[in-house]
Backbone as JSON Lines, residues from 0, in Angstrom:
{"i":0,"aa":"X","n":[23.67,67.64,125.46],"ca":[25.09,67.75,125.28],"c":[25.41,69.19,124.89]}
{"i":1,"aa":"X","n":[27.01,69.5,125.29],"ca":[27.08,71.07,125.01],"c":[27.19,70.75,122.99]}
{"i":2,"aa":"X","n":[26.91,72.39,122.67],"ca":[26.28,72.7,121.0],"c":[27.86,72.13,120.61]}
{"i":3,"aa":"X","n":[29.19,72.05,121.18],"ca":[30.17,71.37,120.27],"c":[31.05,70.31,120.92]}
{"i":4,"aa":"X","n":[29.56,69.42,121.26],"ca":[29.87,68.11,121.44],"c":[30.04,66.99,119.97]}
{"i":5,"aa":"X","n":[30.78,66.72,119.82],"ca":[31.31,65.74,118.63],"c":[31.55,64.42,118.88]}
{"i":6,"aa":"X","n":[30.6,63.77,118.79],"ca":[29.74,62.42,118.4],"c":[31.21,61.89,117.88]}
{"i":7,"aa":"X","n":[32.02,62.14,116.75],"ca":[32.53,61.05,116.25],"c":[33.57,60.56,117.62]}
{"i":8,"aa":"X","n":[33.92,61.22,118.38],"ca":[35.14,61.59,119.17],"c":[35.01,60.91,120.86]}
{"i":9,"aa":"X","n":[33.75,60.22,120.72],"ca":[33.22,58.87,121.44],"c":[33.7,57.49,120.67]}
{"i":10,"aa":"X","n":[34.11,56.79,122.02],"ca":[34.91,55.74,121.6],"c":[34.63,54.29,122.28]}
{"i":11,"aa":"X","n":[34.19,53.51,121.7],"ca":[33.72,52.14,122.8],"c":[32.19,51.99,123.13]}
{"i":12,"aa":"X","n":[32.38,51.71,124.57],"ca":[30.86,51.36,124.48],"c":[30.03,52.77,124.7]}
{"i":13,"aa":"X","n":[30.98,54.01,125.14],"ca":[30.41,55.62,125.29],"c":[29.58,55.68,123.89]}
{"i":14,"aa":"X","n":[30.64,55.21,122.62],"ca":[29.8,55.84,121.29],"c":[28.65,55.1,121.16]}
{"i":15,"aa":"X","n":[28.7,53.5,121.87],"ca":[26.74,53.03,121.4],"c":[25.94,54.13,121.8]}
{"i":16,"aa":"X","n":[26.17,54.46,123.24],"ca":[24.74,55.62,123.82],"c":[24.44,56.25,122.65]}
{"i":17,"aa":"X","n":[25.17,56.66,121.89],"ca":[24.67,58.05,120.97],"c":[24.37,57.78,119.33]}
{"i":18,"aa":"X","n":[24.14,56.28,119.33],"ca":[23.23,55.5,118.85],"c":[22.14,54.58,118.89]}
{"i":19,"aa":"X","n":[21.11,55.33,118.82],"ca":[19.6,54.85,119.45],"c":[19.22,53.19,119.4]}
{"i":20,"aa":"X","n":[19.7,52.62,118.0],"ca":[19.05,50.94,118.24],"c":[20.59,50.69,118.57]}
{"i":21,"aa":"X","n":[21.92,50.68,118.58],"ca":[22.91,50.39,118.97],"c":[23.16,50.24,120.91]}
{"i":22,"aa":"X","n":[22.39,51.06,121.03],"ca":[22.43,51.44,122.51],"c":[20.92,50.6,123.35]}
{"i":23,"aa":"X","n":[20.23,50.13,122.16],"ca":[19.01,49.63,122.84],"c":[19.47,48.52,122.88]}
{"i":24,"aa":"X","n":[19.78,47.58,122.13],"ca":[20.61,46.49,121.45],"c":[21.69,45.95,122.75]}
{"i":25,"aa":"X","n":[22.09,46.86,122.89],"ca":[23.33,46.51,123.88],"c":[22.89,46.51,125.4]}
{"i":26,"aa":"X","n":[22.32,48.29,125.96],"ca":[22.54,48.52,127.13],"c":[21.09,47.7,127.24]}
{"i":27,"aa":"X","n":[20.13,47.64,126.38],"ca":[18.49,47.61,126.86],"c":[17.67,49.04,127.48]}
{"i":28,"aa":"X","n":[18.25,49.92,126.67],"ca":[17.83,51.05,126.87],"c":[17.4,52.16,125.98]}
{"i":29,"aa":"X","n":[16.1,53.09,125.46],"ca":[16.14,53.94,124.77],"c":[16.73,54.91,125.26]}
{"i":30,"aa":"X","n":[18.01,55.4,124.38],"ca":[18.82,56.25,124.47],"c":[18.26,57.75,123.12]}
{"i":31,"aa":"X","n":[17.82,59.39,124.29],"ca":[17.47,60.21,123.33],"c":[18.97,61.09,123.89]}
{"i":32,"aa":"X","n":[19.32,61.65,122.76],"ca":[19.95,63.01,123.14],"c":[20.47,63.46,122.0]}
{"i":33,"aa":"X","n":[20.67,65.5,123.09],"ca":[20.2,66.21,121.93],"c":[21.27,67.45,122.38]}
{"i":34,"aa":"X","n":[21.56,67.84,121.76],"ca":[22.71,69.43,121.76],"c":[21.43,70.18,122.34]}
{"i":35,"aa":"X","n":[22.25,70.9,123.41],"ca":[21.6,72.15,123.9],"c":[21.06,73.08,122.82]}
{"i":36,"aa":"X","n":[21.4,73.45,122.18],"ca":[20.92,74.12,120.9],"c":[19.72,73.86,120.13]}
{"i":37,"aa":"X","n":[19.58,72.27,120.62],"ca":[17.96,71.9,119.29],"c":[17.22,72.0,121.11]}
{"i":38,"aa":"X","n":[17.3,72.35,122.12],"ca":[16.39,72.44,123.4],"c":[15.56,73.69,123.25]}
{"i":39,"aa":"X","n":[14.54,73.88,122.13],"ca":[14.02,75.52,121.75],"c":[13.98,76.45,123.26]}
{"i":40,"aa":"X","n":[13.16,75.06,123.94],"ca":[12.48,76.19,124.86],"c":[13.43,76.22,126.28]}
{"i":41,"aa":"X","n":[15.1,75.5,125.89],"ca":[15.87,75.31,127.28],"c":[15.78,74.06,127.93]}
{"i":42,"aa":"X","n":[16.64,73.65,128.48],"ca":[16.77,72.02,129.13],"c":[15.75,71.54,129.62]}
{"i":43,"aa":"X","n":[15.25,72.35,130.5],"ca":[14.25,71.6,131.56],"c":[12.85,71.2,131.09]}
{"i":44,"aa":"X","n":[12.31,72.36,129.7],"ca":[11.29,71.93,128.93],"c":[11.69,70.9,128.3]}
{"i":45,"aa":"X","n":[12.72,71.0,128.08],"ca":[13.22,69.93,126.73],"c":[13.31,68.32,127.85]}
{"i":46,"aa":"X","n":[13.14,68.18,128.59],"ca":[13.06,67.03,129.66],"c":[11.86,66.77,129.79]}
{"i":47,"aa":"X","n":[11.2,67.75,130.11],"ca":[9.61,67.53,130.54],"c":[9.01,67.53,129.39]}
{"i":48,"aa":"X","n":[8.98,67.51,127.99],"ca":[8.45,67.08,127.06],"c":[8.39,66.02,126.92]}
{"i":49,"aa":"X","n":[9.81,65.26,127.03],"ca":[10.45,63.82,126.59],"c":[9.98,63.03,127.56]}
{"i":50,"aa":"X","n":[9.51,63.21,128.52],"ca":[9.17,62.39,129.99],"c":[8.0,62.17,130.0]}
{"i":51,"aa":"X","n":[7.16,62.53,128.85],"ca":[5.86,62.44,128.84],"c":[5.4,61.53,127.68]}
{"i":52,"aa":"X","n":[4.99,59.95,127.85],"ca":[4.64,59.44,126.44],"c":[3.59,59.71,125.84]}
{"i":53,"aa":"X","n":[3.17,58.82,124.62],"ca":[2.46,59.16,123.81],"c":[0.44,59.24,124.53]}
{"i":54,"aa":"X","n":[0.66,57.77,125.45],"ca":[-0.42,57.96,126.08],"c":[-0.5,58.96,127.74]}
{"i":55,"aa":"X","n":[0.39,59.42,127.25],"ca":[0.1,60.01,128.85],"c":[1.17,59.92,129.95]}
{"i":56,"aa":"X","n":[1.22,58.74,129.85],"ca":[1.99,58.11,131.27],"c":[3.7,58.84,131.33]}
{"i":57,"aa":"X","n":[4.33,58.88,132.31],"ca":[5.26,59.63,132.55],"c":[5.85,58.21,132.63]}
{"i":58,"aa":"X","n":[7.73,58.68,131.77],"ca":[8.66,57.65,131.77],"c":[9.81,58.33,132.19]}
{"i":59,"aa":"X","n":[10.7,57.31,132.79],"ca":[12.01,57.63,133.93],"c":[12.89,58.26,133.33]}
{"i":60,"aa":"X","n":[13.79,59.6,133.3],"ca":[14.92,59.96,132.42],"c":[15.7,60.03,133.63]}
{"i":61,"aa":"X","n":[17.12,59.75,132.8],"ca":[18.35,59.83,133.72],"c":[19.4,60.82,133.22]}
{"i":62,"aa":"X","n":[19.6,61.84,133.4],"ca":[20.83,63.02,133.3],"c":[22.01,62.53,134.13]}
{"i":63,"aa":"X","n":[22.77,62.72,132.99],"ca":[24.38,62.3,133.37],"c":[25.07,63.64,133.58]}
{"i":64,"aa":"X","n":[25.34,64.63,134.85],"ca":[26.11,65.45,134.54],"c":[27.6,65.78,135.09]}
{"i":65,"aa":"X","n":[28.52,65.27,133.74],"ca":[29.81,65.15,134.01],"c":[30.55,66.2,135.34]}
{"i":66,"aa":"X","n":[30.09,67.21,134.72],"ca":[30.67,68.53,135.68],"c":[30.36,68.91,136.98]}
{"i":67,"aa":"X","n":[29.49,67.62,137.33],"ca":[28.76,67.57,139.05],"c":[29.69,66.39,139.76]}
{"i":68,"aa":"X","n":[30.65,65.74,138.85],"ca":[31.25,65.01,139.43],"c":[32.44,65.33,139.96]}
């Protein structure tokens, strides 16, 4: 999310996503996200870290990007 994206200012079922057991609970989904700003090394590392579990195996991420629509 851009660095002054504001969480409270989600409304409905938008604000579960951006609560992790709220959003698992509901959609059946682990929901991560993170301000461009905590991405040290830039988006695309910051993807390919997260896409990688604990044992190894690679898990599915989905990018939502508003501004491509």
């Amino acid at each position: 999310m851009a660095d002054s994206f504001d969480v409270s200012m989600a409304t409905g079922e938008t604000r579960l996503l951006f609560d992790h057991l709220a959003a698992e609970a509901h959609f059946g989904a682990s929901v991560f996200w993170l301000r461009r700003l905590a991405a040290l090394d830039g988006e695309q590392a910051a993807v390919e870290y997260w896409q990688v579990k604990r044992g190894g195996q690679r898990r599915g991420i989905v990018e939502i990007d508003m501004e491509a629509s």
